[in-house]
C-alpha positions as CSV (number, residue, x, y, z in Angstrom):
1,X,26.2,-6.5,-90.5
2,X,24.0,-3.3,-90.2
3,X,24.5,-1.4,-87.5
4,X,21.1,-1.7,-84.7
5,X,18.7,1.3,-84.7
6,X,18.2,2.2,-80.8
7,X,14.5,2.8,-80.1
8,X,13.0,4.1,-77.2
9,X,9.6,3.4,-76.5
10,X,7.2,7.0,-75.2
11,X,5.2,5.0,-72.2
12,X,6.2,2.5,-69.5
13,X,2.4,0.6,-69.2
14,X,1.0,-2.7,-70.3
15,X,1.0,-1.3,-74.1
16,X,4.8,0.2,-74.2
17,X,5.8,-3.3,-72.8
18,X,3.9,-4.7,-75.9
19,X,5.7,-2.5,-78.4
20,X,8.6,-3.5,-76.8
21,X,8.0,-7.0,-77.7
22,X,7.3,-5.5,-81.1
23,X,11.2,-4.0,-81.7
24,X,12.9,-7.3,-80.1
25,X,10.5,-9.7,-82.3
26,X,11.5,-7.5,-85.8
27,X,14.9,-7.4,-84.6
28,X,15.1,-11.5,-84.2
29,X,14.0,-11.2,-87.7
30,X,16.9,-9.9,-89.0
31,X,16.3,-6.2,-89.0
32,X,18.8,-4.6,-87.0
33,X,16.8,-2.8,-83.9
34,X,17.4,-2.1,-80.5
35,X,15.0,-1.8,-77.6
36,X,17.1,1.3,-75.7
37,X,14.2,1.4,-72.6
38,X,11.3,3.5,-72.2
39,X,10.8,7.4,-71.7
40,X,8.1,9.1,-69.7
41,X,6.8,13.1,-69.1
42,X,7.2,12.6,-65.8
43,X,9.0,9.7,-63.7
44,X,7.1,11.2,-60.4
45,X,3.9,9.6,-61.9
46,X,5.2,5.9,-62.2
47,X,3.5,3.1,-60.3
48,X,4.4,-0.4,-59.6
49,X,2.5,-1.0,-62.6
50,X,4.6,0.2,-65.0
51,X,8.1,-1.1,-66.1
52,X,10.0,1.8,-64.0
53,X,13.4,0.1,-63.8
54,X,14.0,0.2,-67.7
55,X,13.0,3.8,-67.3
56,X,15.7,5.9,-69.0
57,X,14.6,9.3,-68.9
58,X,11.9,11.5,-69.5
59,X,10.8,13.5,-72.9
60,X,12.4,16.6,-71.6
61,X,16.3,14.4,-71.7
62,X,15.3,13.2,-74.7
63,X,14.7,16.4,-76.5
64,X,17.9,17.8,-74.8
65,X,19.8,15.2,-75.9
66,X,20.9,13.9,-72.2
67,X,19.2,10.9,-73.4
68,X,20.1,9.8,-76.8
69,X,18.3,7.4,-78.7
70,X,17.8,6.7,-83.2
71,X,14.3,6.7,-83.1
72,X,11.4,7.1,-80.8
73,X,7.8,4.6,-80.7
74,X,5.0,5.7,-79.0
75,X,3.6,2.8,-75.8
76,X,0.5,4.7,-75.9
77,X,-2.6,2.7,-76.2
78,X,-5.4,5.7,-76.0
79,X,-6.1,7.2,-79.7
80,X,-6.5,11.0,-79.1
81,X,-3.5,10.9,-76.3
82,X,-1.4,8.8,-79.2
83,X,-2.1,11.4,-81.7
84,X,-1.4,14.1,-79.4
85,X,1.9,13.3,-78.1
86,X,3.1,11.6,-81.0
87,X,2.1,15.2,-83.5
88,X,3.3,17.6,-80.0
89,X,7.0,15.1,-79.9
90,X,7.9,15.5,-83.9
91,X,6.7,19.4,-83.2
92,X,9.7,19.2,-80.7
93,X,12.1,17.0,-82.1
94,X,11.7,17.1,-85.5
95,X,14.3,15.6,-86.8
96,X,13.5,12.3,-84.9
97,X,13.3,8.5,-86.3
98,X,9.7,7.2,-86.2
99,X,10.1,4.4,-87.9
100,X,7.2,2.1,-89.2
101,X,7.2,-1.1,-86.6
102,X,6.0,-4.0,-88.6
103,X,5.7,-7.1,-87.1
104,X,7.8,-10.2,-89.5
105,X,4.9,-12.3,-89.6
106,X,2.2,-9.3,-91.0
107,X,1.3,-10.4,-94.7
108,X,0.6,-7.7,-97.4
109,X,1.4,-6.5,-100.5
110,X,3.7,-3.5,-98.7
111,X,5.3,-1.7,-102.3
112,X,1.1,-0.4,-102.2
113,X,0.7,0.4,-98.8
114,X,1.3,3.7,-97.2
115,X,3.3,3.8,-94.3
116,X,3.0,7.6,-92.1
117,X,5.4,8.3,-88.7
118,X,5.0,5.8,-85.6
119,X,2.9,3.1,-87.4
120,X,2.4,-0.3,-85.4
121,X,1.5,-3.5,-87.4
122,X,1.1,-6.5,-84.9
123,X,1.5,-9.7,-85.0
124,X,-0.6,-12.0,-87.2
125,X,-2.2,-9.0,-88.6
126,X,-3.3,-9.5,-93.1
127,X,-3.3,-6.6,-95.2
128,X,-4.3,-6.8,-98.9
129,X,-3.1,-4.0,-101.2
130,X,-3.5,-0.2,-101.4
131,X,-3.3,0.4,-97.4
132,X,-2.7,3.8,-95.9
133,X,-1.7,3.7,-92.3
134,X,-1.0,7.4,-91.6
135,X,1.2,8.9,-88.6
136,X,0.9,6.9,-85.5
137,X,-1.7,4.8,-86.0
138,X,-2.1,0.9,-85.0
139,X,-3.3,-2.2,-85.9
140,X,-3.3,-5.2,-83.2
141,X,-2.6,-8.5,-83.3
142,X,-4.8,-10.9,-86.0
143,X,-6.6,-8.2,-87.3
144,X,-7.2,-7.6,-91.1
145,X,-7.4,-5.0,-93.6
146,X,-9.0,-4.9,-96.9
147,X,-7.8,-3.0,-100.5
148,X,-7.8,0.6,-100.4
149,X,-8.8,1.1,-96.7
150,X,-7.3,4.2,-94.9
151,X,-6.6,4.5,-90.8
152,X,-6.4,8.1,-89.4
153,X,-3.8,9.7,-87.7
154,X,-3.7,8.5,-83.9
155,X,-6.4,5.7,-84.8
156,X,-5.8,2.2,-82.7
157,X,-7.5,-1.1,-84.4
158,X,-8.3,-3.5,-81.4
159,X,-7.0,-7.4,-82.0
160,X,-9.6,-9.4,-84.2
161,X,-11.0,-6.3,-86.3
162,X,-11.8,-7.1,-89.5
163,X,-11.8,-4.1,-91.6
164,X,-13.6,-4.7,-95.4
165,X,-12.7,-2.6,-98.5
166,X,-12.5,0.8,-99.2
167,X,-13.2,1.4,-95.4
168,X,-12.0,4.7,-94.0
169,X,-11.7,4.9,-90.2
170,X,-10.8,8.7,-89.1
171,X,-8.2,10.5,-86.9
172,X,-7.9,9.3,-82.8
173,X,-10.8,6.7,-83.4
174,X,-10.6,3.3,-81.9
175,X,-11.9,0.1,-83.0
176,X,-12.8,-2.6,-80.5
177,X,-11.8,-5.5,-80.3
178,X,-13.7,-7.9,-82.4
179,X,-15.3,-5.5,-84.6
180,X,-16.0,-5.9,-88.3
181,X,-16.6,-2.9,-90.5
182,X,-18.2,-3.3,-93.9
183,X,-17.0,-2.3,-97.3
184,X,-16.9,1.1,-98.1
185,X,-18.0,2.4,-94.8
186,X,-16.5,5.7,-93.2
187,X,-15.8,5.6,-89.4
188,X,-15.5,9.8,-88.3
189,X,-12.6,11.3,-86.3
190,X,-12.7,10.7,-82.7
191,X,-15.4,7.9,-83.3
192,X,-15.7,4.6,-81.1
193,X,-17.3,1.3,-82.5
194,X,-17.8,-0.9,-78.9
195,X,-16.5,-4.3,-79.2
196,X,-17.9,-7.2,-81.2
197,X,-20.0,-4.1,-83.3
198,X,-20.8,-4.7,-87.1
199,X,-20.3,-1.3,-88.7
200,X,-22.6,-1.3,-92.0
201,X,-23.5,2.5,-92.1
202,X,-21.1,5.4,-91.8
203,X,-20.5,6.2,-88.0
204,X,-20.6,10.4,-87.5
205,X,-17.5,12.0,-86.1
206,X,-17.7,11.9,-82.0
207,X,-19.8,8.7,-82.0
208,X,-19.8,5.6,-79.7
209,X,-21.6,2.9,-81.9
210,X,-22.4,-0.8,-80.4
211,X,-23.9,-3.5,-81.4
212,X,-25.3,-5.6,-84.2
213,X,-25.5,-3.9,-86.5
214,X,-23.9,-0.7,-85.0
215,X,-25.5,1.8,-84.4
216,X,-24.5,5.5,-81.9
217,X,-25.4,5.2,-78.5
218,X,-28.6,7.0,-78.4
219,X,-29.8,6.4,-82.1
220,X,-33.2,4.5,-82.5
């Protein structure tokens, strides 16, 4: 039997208890993974919120080795914090697992699809073919994906999104939940489509577009 991959997730909130669900899920699956506990900046900043007593160190123990773990995953559910941290922790641990999570019941034709560091793929989620999820971005649960689309770095996809063909969604932008983007439309960097939106024009970089269809906040 393969020896278990130890992952510890970056975060301690409602989202790194999620990806924690993730790892133990794909390891009842049969892929050898470990859930090793959660790391934070700074344990001073914890609240009874968070899952502090599977706390096992902070970044700083991590990247000195007084913590050691295979792999890290980022619990980070903000895009432009995801892509920060995750881009600043390979700066300072380069050689560092970030393994693709991908969630046993995700369909897809996965030989065309490509994969960057720190991917999430959620539960129920469908993928067609020709898929590029690059570093640290994530799709949430029963969401879908359509040929050829492309998700920025950072970039989160709310649950229920329903992203059409050839779509392009930037770096750090986030997706709400319920969405549906059209074929062939770009989403910029650091954009935000409000939830339940119908994207059927590109959406500038910066932008916060609601509605039906979407439009920028602003825009007559």
């Amino acid at each position: 039997m393969a020896e278990s991959q130890s992952i510890a997730v970056v975060g301690a909130g409602g989202f790194a208890r999620e990806v924690r669900w993730l790892i133990e899920d794909i390891d009842r699956s049969g892929t050898p993974m470990r859930f090793a506990g959660y790391i934070v900046s700074d344990r001073s900043t914890l609240t009874e919120d968070d899952d502090v007593e599977r706390v096992i160190g902070e970044v700083a123990s991590v990247e000195t080795d007084d913590v050691e773990v295979d792999a890290l995953a980022l619990g980070i559910g903000s895009p432009a914090v995801r892509a920060r941290i995750g881009l600043e922790l390979v700066g300072s641990m380069p050689d560092m697992a970030w393994p693709a999570l991908i969630h046993p019941s995700v369909q897809g034709d996965f030989e065309t699809w490509t994969f960057g560091r720190g991917v999430l793929v959620c539960a129920g989620v469908v993928g067609t073919v020709n898929i590029t999820l690059s570093d640290f971005a994530m799709v949430n649960i029963n969401s879908t994906i359509g040929h050829e689309a492309k998700v920025g770095v950072g970039s989160v996809i709310n649950p229920l999104v329903s992203i059409s063909g050839g779509v392009a969604v930037g770096d750090r932008a986030l997706i709400g939940t319920g969405a549906n983007i059209l074929q062939y439309v770009t989403v910029g960097n650091d954009a935000t489509i409000g939830a339940g939106g119908v994207v059927t024009k590109d959406i500038p970089s910066g932008a916060t577009a609601v509605g039906i269809p979407a439009r920028p906040i602003g825009e007559r």
